[in-house]
C-alpha positions as CSV (number, residue, x, y, z in Angstrom):
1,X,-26.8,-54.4,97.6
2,X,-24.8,-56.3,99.9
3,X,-25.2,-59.4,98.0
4,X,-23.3,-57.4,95.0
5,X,-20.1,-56.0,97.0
6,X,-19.6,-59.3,98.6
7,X,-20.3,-58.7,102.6
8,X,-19.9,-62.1,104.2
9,X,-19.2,-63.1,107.6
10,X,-15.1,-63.2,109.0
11,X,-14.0,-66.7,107.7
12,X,-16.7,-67.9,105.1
13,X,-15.1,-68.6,102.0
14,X,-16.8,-69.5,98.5
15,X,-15.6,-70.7,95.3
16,X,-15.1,-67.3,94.1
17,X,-13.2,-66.0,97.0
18,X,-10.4,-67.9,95.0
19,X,-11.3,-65.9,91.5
20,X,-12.6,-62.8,93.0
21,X,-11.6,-59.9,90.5
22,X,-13.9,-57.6,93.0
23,X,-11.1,-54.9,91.9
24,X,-12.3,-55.1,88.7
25,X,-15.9,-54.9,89.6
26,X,-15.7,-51.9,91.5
27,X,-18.1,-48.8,90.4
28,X,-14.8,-46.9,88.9
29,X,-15.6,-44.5,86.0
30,X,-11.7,-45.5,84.6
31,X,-12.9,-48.7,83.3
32,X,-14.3,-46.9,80.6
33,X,-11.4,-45.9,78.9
34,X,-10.8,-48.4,77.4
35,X,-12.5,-49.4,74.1
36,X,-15.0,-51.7,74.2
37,X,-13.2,-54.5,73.0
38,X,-11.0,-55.0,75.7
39,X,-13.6,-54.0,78.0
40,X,-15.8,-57.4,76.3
41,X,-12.4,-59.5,76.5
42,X,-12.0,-59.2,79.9
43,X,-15.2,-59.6,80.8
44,X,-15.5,-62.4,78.9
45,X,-12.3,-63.9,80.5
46,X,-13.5,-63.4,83.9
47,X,-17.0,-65.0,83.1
48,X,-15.3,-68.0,81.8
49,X,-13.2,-68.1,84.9
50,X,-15.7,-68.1,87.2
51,X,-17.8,-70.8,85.6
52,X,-15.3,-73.4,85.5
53,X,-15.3,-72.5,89.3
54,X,-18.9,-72.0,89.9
55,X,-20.7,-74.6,87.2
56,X,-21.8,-77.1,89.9
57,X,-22.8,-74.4,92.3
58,X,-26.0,-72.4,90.6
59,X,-26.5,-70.3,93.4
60,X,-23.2,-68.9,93.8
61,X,-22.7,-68.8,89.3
62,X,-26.0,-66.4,89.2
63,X,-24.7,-64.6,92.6
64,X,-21.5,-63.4,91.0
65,X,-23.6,-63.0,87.2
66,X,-26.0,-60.7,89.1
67,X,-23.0,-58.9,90.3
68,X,-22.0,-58.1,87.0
69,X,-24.9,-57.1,86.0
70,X,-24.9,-54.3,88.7
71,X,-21.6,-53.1,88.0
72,X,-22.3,-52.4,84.4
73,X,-25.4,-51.5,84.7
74,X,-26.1,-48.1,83.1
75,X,-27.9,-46.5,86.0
76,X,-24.9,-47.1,87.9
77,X,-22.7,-45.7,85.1
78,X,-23.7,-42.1,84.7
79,X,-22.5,-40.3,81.8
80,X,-21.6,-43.7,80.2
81,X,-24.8,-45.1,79.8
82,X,-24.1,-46.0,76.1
83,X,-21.0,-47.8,76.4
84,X,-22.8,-49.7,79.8
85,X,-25.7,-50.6,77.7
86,X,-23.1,-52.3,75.2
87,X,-21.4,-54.3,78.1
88,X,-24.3,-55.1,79.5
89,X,-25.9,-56.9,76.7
90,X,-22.4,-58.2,76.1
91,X,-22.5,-60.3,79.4
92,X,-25.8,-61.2,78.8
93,X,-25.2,-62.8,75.8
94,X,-22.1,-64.3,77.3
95,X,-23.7,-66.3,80.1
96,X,-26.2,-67.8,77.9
97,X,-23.3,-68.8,75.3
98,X,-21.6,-69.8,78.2
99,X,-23.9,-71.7,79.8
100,X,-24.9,-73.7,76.3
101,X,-20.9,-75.2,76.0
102,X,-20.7,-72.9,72.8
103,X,-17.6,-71.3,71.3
104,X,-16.9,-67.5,71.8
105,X,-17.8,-65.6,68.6
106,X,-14.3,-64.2,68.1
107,X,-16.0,-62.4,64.5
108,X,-17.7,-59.9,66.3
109,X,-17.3,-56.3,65.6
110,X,-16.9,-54.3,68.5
111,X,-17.4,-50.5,68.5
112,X,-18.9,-47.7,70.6
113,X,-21.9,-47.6,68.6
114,X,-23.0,-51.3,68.7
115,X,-22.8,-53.1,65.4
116,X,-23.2,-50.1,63.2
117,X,-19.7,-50.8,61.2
118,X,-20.6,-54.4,60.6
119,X,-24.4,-53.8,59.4
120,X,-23.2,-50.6,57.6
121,X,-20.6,-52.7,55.1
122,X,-23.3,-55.6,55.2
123,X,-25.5,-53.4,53.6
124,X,-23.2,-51.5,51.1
125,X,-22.3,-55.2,49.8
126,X,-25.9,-56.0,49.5
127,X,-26.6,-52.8,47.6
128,X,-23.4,-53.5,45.6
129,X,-24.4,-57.1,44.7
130,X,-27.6,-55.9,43.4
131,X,-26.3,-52.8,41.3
132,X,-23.9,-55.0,39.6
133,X,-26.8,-56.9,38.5
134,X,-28.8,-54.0,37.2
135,X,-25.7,-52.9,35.6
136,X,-25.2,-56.2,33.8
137,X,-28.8,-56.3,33.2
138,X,-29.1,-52.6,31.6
139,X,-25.6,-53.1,29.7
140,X,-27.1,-56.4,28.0
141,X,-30.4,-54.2,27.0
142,X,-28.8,-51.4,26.1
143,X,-26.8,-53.6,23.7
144,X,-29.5,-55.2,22.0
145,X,-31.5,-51.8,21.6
146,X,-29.1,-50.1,20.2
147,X,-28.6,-52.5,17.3
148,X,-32.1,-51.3,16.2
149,X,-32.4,-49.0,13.2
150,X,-35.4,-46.8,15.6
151,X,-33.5,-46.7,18.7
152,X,-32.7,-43.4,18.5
153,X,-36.6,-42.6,17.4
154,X,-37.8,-44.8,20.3
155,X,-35.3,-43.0,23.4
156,X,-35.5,-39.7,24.0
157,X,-31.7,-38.7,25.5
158,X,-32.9,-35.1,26.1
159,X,-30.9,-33.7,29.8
160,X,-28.5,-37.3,29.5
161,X,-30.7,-39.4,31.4
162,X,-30.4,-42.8,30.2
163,X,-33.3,-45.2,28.9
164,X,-34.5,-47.9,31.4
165,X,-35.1,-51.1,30.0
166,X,-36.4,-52.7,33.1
167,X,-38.7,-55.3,31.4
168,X,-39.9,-57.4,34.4
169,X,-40.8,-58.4,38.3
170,X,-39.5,-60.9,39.3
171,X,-40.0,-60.3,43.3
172,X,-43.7,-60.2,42.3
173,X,-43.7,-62.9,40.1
174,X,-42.7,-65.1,42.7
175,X,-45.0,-63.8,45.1
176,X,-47.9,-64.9,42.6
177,X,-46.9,-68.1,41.6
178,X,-46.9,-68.4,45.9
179,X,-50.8,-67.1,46.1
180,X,-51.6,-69.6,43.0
181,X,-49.6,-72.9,45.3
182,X,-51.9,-71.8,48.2
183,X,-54.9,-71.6,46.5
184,X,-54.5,-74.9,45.0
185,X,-54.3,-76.3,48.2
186,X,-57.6,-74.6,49.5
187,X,-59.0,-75.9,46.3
188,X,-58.4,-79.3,47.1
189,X,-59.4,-79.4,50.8
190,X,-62.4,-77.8,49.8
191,X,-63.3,-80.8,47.4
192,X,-62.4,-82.9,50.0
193,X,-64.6,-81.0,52.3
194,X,-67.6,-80.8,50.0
195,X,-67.8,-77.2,48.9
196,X,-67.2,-77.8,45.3
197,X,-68.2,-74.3,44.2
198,X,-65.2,-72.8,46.3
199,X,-62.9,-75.4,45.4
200,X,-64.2,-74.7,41.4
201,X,-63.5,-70.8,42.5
202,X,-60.1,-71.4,44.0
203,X,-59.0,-73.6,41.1
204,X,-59.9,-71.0,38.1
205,X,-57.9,-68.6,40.1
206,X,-54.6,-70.7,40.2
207,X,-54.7,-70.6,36.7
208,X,-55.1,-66.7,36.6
209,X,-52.6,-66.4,39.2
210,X,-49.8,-68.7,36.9
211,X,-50.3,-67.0,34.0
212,X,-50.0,-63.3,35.8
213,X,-46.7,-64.7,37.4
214,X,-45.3,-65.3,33.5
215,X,-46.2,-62.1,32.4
216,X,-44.4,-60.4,35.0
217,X,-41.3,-62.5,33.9
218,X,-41.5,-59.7,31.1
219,X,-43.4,-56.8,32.3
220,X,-43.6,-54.2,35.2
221,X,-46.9,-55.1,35.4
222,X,-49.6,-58.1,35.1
223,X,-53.0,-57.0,33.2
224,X,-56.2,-56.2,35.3
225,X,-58.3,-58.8,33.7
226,X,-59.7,-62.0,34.2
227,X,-59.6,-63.1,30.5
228,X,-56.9,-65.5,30.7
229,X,-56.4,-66.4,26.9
230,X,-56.1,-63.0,26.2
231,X,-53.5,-62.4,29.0
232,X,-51.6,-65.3,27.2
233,X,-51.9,-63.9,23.9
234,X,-50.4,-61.0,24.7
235,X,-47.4,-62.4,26.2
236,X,-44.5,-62.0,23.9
237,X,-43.1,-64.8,22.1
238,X,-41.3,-67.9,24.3
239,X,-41.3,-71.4,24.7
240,X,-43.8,-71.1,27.7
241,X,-46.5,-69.5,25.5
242,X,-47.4,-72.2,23.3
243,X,-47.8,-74.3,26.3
244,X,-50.3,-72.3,28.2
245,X,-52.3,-71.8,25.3
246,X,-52.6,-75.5,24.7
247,X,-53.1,-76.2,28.6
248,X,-56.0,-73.6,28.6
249,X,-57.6,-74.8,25.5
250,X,-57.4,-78.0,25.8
251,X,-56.8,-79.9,29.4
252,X,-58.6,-77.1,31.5
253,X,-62.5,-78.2,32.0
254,X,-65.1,-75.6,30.6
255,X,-66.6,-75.7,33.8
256,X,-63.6,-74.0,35.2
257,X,-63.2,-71.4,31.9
258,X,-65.3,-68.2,32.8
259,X,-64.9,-66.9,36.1
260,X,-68.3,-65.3,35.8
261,X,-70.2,-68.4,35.2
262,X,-68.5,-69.8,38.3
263,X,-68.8,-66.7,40.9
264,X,-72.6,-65.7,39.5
265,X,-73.6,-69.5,38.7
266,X,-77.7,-68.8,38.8
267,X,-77.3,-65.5,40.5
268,X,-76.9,-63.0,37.1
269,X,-80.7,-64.1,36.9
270,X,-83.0,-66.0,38.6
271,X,-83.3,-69.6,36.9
272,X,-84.2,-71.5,39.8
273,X,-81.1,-73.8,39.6
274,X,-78.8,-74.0,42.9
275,X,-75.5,-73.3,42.3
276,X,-74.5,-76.1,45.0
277,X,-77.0,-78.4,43.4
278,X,-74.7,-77.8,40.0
279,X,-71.2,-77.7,41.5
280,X,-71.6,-81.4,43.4
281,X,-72.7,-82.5,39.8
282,X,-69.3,-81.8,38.4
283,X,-67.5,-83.0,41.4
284,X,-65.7,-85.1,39.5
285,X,-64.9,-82.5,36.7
286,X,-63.4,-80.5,39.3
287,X,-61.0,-82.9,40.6
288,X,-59.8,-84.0,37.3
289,X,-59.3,-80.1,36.5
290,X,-57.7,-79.5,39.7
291,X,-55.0,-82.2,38.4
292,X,-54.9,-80.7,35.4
293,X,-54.1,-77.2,36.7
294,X,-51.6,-78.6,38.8
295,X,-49.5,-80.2,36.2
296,X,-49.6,-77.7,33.3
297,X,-49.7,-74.6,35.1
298,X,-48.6,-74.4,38.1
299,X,-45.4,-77.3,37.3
300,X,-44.9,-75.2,34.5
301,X,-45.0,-71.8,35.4
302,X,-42.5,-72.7,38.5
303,X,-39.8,-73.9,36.0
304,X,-40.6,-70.8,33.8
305,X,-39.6,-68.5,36.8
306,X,-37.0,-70.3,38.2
307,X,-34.9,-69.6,35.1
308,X,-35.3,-66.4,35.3
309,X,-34.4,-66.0,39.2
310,X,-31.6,-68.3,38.6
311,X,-29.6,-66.2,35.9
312,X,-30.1,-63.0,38.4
């Protein structure tokens, strides 16, 4: 404890003896009446102070940090533990800005309960930002609805509640189109790594993966089937549609078509034939469908949803 209230020998002096503040530092309960923000600005001052001093001399910088430490120090501080805590961390933070040559953060919000005022309005302006969109979004629905001759058929306004017109996912579309990227990759280090019945496997499920990330471009909801073409079918009618059902039909290898034939190859029943055996025969199939995939699905499907996410 004597390191903290300064006992030294008659006639020593140290750098700080010349910047002491000690009155300031002194286990006093009326330094807490003042807010916080003064509290942090002369803390701050003195800390700055006694750097320029104490910079070259590390012992004596992390003496006189320590003793700041102990003077704010909530155990010290009874019955003012909170507003300690706050100071504490303050200083803290301080030295280490400090110490880097960085500039004091002049925006920050002070108050006796932390940051609570500055996340509080951060989050209403979040929250704001995204009802206006929903708002926009519902108005523009709404609109086209209600130019319908059925609308009235098709929306029950029974106790005023409003119809919801939400018509897509975007937040899980995204994550989708994510899954189908990183199993593309696995596909292809698998080729390269010789297990072409995993890298067969991995690449039939980028495709189901793309296509489930356009569907929830306009749905709540992908379908719970493996049956790609009729996933794509049933997709309403856009630009994007036409060009899956092409891609599928025509540039994706048969080998890589039914997702039973590649998960069951010679298992459904016994015919003697190794799936592995089969799979390193279509290596080359494989690789040129992985391409394939790459370019008219996954290329595709990214510029699909990126309109979407861009108009939000």
């Amino acid at each position: 404890v004597s390191l903290f209230v300064g006992e030294r020998s008659q006639g020593q002096h140290t750098p700080s003896e010349g910047n002491d503040n000690s009155e300031s530092l002194i286990n006093d309960d009326k330094k807490f009446a003042r807010d916080l923000k003064e509290i942090f600005d002369d803390v701050r001052k003195k800390l700055e102070e006694n750097y320029k001093l104490l910079k070259h001399e590390e012992k004596s910088w992390l003496k006189f940090v320590r003793r700041m430490l102990f003077t704010w120090h909530p155990d010290k501080n009874p019955g003012f533990e909170d507003k300690a805590t706050e100071v504490v961390k303050f200083i803290q933070n301080e030295v280490e800005r400090i110490e880097k040559g960085l500039p004091p953060d002049n925006d920050r919000s002070y108050s006796d309960f932390g940051n609570f005022r500055e996340d509080f309005f951060r989050d209403c302006n979040d929250s704001a930002r995204e009802q206006r969109y929903e708002r926009h979004n519902y108005y523009q629905h709404f609109q086209r609805q209600r130019n319908q001759e059925d609308f009235e058929q098709n929306y029950d306004f029974q106790w005023n509640v409003p119809p919801s017109f939400k018509t897509n996912n975007l937040e899980a579309a995204r994550l989708c189109l994510e899954v189908a990227k990183s199993h593309l990759k696995a596909s292809k280090d698998n080729l390269n790594a010789g297990h072409n019945m995993v890298a067969a496997y991995m690449c039939r499920m980028v495709v189901e993966m793309c296509v489930k990330s356009v569907e929830l471009t306009c749905t709540r909801t992908y379908t719970k089937t493996h049956d790609i073409k009729q996933i794509i079918v049933s997709l309403p009618e856009m630009e994007i549609k036409e060009d899956l059902l092409v891609a599928w039909r025509e540039n994706v290898p048969n080998i890589l078509k039914n997702y039973s034939d590649i998960f069951y190859k010679g298992l459904n029943r016994y015919t003697g034939e190794d799936p592995r055996e089969f799979f390193q025969l279509h290596q080359g199939e494989i690789k040129e469908g992985i391409k394939q995939v790459d370019r008219d699905f996954v290329n595709i499907c990214e510029d699909h949803l990126l309109k979407f996410e861009n108009n939000c």
